[in-house]
DRENFI-603831 format. One line per field, with one value per residue: residue number from 1; x, z, y of N, C-alpha, C in turn; chain. Coordinates in Angstrom, 1 decimal, decimal comma. Example, Ala and Ser with C-alpha at 12.3 -4.5 7.8 and 13.67 -1.06 7.14 Angstrom:
resi: (1;2)
n.x: (13,2;12,8)
n.z: (7,8;7,1)
n.y: (-5,7;-2,2)
ca.x: (12,3;13,7)
ca.z: (7,8;7,1)
ca.y: (-4,5;-1,1)
c.x: (13,2;12,9)
c.z: (7,8;7,9)
c.y: (-3,3;0,0)
chain: (A;A)
REM end
This chain:
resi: (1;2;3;4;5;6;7;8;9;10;11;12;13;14;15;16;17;18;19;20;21;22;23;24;25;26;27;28;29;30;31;32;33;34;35;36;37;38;39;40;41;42;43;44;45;46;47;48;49;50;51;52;53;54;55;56;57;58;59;60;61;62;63;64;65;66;67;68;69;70;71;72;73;74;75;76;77;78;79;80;81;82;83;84;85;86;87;88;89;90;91;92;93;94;95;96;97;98;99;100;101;102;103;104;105;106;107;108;109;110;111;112;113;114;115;116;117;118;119;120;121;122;123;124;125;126;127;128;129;130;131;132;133;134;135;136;137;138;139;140;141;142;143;144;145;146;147;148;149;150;151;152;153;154;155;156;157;158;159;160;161;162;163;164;165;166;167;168;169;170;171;172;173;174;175;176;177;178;179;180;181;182;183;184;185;186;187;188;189;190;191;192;193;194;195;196;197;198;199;200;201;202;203;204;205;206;207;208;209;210;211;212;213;214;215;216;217;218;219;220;221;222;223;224;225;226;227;228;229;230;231;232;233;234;235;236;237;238;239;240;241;242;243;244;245;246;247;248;249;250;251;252;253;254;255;256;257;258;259;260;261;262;263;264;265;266;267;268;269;270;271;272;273;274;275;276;277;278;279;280;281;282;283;284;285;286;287;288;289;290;291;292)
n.x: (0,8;0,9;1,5;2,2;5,4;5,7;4,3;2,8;1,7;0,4;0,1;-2,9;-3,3;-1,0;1,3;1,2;0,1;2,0;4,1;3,3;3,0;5,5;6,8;6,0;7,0;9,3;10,5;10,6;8,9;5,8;2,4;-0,7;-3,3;-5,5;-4,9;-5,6;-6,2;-7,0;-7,5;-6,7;-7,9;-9,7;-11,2;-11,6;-10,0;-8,3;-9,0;-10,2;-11,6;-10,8;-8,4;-7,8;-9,1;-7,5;-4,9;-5,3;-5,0;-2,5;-1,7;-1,0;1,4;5,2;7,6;10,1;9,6;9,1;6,1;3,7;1,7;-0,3;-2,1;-3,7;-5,7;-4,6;-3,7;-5,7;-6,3;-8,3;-10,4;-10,4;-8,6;-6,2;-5,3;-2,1;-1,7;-2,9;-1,9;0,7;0,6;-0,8;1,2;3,6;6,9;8,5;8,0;8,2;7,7;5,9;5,6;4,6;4,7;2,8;4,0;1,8;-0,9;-1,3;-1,6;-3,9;-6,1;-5,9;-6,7;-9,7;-10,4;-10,5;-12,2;-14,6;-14,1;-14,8;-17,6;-18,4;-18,2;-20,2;-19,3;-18,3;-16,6;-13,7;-12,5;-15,1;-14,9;-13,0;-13,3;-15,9;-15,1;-13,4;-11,3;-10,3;-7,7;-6,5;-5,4;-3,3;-2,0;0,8;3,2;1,4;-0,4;2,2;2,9;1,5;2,4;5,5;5,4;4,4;6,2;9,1;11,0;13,1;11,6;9,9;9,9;10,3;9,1;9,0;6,9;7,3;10,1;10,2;8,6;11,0;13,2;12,7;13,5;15,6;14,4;12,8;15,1;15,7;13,5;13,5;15,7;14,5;12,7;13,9;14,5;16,4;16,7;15,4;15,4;15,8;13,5;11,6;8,8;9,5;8,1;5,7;2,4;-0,3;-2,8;-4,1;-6,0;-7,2;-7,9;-9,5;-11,8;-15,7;-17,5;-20,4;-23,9;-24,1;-21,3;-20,6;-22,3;-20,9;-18,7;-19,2;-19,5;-20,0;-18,6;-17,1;-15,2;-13,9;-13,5;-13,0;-11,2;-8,9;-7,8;-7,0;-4,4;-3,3;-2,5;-4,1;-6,7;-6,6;-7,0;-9,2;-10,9;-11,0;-11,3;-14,2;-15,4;-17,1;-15,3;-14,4;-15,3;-13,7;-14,9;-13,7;-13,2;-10,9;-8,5;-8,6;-6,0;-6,8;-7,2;-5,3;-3,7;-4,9;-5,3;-2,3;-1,8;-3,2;-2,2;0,7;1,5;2,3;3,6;5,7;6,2;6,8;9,2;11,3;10,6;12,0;14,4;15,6;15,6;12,8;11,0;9,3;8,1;8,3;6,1;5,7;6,9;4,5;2,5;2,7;2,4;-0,6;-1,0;-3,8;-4,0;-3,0)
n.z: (0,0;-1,0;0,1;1,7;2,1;3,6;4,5;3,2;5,7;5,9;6,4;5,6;3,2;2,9;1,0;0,1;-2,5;-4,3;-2,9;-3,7;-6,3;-7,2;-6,3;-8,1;-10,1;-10,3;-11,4;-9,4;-7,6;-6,3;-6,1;-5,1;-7,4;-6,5;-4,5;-1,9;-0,1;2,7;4,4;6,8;8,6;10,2;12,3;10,6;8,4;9,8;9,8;8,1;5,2;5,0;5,2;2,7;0,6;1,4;0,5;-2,5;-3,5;-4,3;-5,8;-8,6;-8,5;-8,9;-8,2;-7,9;-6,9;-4,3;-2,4;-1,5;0,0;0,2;2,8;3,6;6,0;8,0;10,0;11,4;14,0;16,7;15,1;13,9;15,0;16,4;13,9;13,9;15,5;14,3;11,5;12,7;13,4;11,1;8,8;10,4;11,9;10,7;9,2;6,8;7,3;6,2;7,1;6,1;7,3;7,3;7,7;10,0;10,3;8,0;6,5;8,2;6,8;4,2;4,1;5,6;2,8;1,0;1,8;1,4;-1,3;-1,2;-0,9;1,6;3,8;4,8;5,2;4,9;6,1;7,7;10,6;11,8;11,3;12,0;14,5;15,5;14,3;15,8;14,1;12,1;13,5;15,4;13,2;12,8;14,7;15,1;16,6;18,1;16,8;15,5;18,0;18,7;16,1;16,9;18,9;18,0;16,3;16,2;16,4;14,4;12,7;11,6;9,1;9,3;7,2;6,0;4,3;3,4;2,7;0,8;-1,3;-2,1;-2,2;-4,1;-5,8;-4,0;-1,7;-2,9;-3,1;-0,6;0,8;-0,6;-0,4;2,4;2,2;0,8;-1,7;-4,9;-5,6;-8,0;-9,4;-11,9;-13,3;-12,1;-12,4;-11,9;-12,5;-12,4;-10,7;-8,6;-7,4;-6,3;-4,3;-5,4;-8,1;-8,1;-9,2;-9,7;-8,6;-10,0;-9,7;-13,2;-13,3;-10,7;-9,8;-11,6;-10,7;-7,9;-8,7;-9,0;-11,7;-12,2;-10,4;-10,0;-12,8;-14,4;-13,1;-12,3;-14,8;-15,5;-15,5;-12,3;-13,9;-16,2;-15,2;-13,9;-16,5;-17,4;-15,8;-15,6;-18,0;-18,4;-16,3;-13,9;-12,7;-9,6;-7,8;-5,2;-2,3;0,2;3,7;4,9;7,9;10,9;12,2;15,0;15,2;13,5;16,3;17,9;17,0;17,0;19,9;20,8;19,5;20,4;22,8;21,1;19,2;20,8;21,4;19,0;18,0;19,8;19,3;16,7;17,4;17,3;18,0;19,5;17,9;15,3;12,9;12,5;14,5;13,6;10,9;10,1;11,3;9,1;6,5;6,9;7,4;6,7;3,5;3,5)
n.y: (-1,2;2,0;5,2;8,7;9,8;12,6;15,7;18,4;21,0;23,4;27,2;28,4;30,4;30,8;30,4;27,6;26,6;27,4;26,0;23,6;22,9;24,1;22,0;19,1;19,9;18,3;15,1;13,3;13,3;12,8;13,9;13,7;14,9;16,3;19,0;19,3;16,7;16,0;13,8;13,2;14,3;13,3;10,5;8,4;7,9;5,5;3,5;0,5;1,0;3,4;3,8;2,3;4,5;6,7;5,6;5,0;7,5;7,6;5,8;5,4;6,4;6,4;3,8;4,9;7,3;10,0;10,2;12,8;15,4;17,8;19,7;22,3;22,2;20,7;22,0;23,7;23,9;24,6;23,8;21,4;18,6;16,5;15,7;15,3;13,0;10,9;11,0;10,2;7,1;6,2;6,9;6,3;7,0;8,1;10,2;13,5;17,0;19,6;23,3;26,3;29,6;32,6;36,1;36,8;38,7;39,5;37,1;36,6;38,5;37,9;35,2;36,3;37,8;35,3;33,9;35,5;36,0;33,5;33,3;31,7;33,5;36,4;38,5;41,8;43,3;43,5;43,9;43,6;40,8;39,5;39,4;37,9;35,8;33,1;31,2;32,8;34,3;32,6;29,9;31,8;31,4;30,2;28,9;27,6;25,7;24,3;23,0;20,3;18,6;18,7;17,4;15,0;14,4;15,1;17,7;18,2;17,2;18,6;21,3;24,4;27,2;30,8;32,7;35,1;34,0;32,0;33,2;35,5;33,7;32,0;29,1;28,3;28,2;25,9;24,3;23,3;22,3;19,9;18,4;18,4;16,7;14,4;14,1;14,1;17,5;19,4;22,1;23,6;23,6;24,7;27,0;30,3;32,6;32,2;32,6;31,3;31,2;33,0;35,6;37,9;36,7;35,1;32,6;32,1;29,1;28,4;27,6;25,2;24,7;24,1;22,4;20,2;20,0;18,8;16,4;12,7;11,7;14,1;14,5;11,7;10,5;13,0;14,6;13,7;13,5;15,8;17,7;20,0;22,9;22,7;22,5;24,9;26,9;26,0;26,8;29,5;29,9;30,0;30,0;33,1;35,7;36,6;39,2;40,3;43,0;44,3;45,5;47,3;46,2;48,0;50,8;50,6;47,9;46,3;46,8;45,8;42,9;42,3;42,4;40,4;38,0;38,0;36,4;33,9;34,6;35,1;32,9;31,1;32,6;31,4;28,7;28,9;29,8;32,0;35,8;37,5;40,3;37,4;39,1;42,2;44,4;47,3;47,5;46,2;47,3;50,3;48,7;48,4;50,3;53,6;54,8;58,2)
ca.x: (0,0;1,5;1,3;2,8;6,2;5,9;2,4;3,0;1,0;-0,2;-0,9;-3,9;-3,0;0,7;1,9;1,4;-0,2;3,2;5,4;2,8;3,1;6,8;7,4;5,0;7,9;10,0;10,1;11,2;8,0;4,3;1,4;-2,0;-3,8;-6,2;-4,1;-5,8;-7,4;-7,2;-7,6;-5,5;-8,9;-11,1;-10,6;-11,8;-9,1;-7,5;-10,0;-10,0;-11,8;-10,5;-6,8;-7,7;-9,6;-6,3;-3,6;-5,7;-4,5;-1,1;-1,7;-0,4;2,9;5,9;8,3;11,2;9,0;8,4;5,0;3,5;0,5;-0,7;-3,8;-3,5;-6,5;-3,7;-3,2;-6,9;-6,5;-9,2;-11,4;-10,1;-7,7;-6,2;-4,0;-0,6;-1,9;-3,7;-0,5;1,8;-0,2;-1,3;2,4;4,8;7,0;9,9;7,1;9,0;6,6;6,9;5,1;4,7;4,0;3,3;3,4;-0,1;-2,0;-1,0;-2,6;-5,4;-6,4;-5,9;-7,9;-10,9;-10,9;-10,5;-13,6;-15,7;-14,8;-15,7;-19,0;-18,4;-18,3;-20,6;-19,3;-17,1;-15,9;-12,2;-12,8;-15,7;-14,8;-11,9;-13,8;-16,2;-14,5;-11,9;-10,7;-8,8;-6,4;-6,2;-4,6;-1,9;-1,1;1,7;3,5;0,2;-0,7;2,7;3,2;1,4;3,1;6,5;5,2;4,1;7,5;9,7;11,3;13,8;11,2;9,0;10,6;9,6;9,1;8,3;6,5;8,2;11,5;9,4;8,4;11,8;14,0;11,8;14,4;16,6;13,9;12,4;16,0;15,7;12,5;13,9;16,1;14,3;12,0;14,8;14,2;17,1;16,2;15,4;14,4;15,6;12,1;10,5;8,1;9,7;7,1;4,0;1,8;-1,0;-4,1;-4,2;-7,7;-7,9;-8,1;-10,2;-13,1;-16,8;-18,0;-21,9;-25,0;-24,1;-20,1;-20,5;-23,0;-20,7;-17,6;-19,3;-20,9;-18,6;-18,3;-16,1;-14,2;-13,3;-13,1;-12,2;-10,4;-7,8;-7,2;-6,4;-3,3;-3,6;-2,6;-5,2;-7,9;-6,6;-7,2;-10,8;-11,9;-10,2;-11,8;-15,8;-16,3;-16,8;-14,1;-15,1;-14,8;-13,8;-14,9;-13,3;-13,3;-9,5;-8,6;-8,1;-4,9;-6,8;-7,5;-4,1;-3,0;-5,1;-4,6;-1,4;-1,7;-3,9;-1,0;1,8;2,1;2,2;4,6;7,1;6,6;7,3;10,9;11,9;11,0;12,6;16,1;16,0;15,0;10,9;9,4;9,7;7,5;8,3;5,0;5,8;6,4;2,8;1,2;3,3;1,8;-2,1;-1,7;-4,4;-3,5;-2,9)
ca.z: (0,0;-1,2;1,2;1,7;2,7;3,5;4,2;3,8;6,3;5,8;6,8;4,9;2,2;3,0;-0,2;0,4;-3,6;-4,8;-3,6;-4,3;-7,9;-7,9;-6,4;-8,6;-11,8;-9,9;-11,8;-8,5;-6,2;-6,7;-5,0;-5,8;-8,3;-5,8;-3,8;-0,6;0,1;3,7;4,5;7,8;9,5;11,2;12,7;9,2;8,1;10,2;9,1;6,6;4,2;5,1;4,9;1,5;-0,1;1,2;-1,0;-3,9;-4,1;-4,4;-6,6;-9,7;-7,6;-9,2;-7,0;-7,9;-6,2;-2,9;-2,4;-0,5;-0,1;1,0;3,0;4,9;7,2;9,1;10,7;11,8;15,5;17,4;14,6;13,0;15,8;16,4;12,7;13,9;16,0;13,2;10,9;12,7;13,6;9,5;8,7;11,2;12,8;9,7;8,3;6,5;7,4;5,7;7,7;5,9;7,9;6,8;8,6;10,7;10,2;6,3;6,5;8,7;6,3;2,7;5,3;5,3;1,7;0,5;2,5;0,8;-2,3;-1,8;-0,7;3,0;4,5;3,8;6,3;4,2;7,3;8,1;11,8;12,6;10,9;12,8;16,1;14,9;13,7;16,3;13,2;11,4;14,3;15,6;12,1;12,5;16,2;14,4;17,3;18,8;15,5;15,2;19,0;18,4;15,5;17,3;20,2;17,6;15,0;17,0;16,6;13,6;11,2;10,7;8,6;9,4;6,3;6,2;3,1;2,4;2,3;-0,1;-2,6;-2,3;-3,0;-4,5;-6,2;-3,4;-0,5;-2,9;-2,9;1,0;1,0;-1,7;0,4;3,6;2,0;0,5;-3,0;-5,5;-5,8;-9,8;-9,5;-12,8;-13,6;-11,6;-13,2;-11,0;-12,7;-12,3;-9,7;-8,2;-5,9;-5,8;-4,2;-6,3;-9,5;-8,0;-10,3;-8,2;-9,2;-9,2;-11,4;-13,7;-13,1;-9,3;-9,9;-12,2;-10,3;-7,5;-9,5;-8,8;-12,9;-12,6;-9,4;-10,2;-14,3;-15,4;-12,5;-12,3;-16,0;-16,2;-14,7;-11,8;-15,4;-17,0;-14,4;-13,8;-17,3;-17,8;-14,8;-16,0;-19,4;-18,4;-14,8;-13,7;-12,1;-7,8;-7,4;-3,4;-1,3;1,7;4,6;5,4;8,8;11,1;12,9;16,0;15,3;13,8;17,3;18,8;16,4;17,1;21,0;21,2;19,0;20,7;23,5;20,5;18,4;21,2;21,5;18,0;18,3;20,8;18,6;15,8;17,7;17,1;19,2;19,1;17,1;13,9;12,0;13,0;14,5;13,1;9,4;10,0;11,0;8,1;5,7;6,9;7,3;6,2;2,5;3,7)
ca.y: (0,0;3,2;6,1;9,7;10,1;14,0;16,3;20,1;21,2;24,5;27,3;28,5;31,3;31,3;29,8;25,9;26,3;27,7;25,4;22,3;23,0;23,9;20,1;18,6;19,6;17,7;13,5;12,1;13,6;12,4;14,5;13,8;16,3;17,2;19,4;19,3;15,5;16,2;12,3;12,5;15,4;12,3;8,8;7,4;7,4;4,8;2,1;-0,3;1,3;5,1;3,8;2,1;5,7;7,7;5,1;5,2;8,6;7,6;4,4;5,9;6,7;5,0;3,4;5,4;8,7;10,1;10,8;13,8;15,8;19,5;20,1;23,3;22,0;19,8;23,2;24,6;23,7;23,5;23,8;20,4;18,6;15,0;14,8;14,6;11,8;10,5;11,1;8,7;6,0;5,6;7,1;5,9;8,5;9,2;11,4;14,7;17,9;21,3;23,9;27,7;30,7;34,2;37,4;37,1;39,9;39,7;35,8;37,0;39,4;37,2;34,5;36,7;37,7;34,2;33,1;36,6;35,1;31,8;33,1;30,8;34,6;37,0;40,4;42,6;44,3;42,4;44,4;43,0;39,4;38,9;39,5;37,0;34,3;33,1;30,7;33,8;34,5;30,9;29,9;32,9;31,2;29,2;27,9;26,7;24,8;23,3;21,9;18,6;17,7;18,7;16,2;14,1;13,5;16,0;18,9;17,8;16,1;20,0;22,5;25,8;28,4;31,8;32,7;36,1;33,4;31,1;34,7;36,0;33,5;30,5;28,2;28,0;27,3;24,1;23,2;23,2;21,7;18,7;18,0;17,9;15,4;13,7;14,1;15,9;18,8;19,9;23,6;24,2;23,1;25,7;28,9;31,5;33,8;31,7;33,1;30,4;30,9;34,7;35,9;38,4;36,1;33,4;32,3;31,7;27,5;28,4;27,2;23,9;24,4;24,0;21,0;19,2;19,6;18,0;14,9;11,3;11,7;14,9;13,6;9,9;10,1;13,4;15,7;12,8;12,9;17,1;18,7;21,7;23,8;22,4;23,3;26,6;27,0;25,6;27,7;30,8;30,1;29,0;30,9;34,4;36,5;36,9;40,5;40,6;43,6;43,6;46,9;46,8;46,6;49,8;50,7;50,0;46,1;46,0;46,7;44,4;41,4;41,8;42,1;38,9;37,3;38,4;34,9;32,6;35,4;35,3;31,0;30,8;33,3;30,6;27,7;29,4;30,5;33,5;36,9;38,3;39,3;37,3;40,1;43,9;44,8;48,6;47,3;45,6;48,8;50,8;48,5;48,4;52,2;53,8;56,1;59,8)
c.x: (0,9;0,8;1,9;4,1;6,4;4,8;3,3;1,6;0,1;1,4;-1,5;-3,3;-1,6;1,6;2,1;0,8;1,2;4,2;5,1;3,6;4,8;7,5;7,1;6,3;8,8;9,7;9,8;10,1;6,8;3,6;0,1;-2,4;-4,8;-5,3;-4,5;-6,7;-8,1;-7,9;-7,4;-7,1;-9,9;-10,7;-11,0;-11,1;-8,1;-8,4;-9,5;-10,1;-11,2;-8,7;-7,1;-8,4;-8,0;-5,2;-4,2;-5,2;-3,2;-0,8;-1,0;1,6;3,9;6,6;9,7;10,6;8,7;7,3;4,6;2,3;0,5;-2,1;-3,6;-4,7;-5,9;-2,9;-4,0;-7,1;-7,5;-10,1;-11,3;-8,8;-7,5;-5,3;-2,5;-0,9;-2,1;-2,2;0,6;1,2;-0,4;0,6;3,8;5,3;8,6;9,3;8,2;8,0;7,1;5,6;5,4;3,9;3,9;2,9;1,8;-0,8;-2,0;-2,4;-3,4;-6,7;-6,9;-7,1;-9,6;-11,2;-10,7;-11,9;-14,8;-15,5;-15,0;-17,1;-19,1;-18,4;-19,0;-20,6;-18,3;-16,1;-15,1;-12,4;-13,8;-15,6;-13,9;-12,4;-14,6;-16,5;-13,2;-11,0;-9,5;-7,6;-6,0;-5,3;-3,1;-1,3;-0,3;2,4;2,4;-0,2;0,4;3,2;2,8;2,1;4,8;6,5;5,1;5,5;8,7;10,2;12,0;13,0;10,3;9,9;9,7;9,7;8,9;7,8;7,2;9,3;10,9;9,0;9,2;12,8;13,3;12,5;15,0;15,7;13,1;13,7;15,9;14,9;12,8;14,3;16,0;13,4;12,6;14,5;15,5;16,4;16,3;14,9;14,8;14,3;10,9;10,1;8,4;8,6;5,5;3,2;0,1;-1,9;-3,9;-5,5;-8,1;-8,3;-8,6;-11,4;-14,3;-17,7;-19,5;-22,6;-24,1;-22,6;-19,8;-21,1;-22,0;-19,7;-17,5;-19,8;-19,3;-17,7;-17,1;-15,0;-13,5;-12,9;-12,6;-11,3;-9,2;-7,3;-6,5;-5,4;-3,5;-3,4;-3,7;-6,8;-7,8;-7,0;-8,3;-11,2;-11,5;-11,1;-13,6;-16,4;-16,3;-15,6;-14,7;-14,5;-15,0;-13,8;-15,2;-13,0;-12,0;-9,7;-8,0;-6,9;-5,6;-7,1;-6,4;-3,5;-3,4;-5,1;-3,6;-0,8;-2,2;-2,8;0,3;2,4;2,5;3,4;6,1;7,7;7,6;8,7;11,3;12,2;12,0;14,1;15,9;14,9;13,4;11,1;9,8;9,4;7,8;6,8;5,4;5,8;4,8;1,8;1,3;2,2;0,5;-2,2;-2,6;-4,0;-3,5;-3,7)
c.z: (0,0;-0,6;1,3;2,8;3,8;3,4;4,2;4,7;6,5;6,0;5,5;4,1;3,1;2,2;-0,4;-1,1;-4,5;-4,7;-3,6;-5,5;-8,5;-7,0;-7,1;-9,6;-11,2;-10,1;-10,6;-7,5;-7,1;-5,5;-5,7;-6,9;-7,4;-4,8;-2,1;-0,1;1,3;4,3;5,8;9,1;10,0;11,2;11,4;8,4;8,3;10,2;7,7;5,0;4,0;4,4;3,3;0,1;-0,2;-0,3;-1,8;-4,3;-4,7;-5,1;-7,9;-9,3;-8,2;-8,3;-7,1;-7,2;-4,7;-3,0;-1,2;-0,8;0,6;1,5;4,3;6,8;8,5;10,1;10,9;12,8;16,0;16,5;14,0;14,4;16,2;15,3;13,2;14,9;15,0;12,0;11,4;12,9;12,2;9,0;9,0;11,3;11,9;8,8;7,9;6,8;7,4;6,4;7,2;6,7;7,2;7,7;9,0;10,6;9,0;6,0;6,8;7,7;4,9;3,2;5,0;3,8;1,0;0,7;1,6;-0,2;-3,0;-1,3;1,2;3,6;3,8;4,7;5,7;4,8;7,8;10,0;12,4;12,7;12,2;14,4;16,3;15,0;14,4;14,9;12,8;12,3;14,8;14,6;11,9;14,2;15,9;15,2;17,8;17,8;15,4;16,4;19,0;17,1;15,5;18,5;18,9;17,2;15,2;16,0;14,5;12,2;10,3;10,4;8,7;8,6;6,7;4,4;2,5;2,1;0,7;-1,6;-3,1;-2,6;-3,2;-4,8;-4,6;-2,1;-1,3;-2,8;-1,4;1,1;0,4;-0,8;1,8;3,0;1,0;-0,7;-3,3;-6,4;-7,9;-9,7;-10,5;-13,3;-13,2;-12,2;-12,8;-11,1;-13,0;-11,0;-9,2;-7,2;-5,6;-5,6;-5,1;-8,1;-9,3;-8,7;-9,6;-9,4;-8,6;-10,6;-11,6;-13,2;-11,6;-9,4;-10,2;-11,2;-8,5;-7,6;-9,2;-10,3;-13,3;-11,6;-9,4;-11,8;-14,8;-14,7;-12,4;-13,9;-16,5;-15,0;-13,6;-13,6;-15,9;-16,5;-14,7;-15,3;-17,7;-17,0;-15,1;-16,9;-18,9;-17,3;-14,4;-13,0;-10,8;-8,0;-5,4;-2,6;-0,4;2,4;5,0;7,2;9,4;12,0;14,5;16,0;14,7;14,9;18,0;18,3;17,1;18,9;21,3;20,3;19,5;22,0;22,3;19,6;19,1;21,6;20,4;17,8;19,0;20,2;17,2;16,0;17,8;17,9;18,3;18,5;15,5;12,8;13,1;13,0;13,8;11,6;9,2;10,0;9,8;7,3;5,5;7,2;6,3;4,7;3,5;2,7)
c.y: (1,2;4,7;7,5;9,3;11,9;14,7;17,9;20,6;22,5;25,8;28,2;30,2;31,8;30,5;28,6;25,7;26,2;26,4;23,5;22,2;23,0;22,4;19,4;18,7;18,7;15,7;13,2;12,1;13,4;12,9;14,2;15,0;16,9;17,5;18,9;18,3;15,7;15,3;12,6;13,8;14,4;11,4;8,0;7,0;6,2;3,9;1,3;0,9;2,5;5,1;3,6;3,6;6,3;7,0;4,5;6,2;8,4;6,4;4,9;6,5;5,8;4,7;4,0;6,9;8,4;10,8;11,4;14,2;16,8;19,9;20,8;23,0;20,6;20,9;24,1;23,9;24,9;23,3;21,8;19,7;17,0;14,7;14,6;13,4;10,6;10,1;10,1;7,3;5,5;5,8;7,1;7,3;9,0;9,9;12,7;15,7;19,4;22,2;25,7;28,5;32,0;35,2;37,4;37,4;39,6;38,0;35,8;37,7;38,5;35,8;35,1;37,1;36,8;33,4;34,2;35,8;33,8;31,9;32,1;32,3;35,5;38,9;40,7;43,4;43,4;43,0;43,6;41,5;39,0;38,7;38,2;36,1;33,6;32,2;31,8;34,6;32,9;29,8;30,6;32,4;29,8;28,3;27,2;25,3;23,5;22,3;20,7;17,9;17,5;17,6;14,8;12,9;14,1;16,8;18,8;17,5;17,2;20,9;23,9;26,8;29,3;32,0;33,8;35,2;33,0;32,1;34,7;35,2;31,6;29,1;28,0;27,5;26,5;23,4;22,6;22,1;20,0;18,3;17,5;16,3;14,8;13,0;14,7;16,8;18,9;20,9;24,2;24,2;24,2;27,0;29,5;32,6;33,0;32,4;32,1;30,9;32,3;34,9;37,0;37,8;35,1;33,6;31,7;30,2;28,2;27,7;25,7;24,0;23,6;22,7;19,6;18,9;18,9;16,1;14,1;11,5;12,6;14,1;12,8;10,0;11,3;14,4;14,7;12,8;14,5;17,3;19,6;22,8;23,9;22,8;24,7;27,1;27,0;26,9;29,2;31,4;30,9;30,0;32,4;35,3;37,3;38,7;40,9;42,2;43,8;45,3;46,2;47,0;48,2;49,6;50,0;47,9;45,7;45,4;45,4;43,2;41,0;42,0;41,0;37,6;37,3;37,1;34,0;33,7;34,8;33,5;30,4;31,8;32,0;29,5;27,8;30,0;31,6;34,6;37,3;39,6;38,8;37,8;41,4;43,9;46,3;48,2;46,7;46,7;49,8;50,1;48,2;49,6;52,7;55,2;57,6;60,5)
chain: (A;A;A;A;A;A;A;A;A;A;A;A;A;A;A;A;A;A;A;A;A;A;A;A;A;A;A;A;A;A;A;A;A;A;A;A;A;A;A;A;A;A;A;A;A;A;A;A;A;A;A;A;A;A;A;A;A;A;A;A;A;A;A;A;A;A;A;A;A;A;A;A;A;A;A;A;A;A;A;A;A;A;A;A;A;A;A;A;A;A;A;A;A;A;A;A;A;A;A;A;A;A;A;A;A;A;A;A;A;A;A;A;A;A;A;A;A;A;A;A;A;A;A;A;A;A;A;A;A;A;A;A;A;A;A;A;A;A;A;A;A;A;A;A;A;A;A;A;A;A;A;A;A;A;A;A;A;A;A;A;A;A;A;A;A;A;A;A;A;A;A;A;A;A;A;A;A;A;A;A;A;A;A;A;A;A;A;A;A;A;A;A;A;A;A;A;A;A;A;A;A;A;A;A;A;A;A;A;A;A;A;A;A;A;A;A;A;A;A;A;A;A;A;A;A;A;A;A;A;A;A;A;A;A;A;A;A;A;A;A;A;A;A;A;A;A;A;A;A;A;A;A;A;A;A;A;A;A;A;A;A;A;A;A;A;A;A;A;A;A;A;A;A;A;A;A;A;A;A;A;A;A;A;A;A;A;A;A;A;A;A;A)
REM end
């Protein structure tokens, strides 16, 4: 039974699409085509039949590849809670696990207008959302998220990103990443100028497209036979263009985001080596300053 060696774990719009895609050019790595199966979020997976659904995914897997998978919802504690338990038990404990963060507020923010334009949120006001919805700060409490699966497969087996690294120099953290999940690295392969899963360019599945793309017919016979490319392309072509408006936040919920963030900020410096804070709160306020 063929299985993942390697989950990228999230977190939710901090570039876990980017550096899907740029492993994916890589012969030696096999990821499913549905990016986010998210098998490992309920005890059903550890069943007969639950185990046998997940490595189907990975049935097309050759034996010269390491196989992996990305489902940022292995990092929506408390909402979703139990997968790194879940994860070694089905996966044994020489799992590889890549974990991207991005500046907080910035992911808080891309967080709520990702949910406006999927229609799952319907308050345009990022102020009052965030109050809300504990989910959209709870997600940016990164050490909190990754302590069970540091209990789980320790300290050693999670790579810690940051996503501005992952932007700014792309080639050189998949070589990192190759290497942690013990692939060689081929980033000549990689689009450096591709750009993936931007909310402002997401397309809204309603009416017959939405119907079809839940029917077994699209699912099982023909979303397994097209590329991510090849999606991004249908849907690009066929569906409308989400137009998201979102009320930015105000300097005062800045502040307080990033006072209710600030135990789990100075957790993760500690896990990370290095001194607090690992985002300048002052470049965070600079850049949600309101125009002059």
């Amino acid at each position: 039974m063929k299985l993942p060696r390697f989950l990228i774990i999230g977190a939710m719009k901090s570039g876990t699409t980017t550096l899907y895609r740029d492993l994916i050019t890589n012969p030696a790595v096999y990821m499913p085509q549905d990016k986010e199966p998210g098998n490992l979020n309920t005890d059903e997976v550890l069943t007969d039949a639950g185990r046998a659904r997940y490595a189907a995914l990975f049935a097309p897997m050759r034996d010269d590849q390491v196989g992996g998978e990305a489902s940022t919802s292995y990092t929506k504690r408390p909402d979703i809670d139990g997968v790194p338990a879940r994860a070694r038990a089905l996966l044994g404990p020489d799992l590889r696990l890549i974990y991207i963060m991005r500046e907080p507020v910035a992911r808080a923010v891309s967080h709520h207008a990702h949910e406006l334009s999927a229609l799952i949120s319907r308050e345009p006001d990022f102020n009052v959302a965030v109050r809300r919805d504990p989910a959209i700060l709870n997600y940016s409490r990164y050490a909190m998220q990754a302590a069970p699966w540091i209990d789980a497969f320790g300290k050693d087996a999670l790579m810690l990103l940051r996503f501005e690294t992952l932007t700014r120099e792309r080639r050189a953290t998949v070589e990192r990443v190759s290497t942690h999940i013990r692939v060689t690295p081929r980033t000549e392969l990689i689009d450096e100028q591709a750009v993936y899963n931007k909310t402002d360019e997401r397309v809204l599945n309603t009416g017959l497209a939405a119907t079809l793309a839940r029917t077994t017919l699209y699912k099982k016979v023909l979303r397994p036979l097209l590329s991510p490319g090849a999606r991004d392309r249908i849907r690009k072509a066929i569906l409308p263009r989400v137009n998201v408006t979102q009320v930015p936040p105000t300097p005062e919920t800045i502040d307080w985001m990033l006072e209710q963030l600030a135990p789990d900020a100075e957790a993760l410096a500690s896990l990370l080596g290095q001194p607090a804070p690992v985002w300048d709160p002052e470049k965070v306020r600079r850049k949600f300053a309101p125009a002059a």
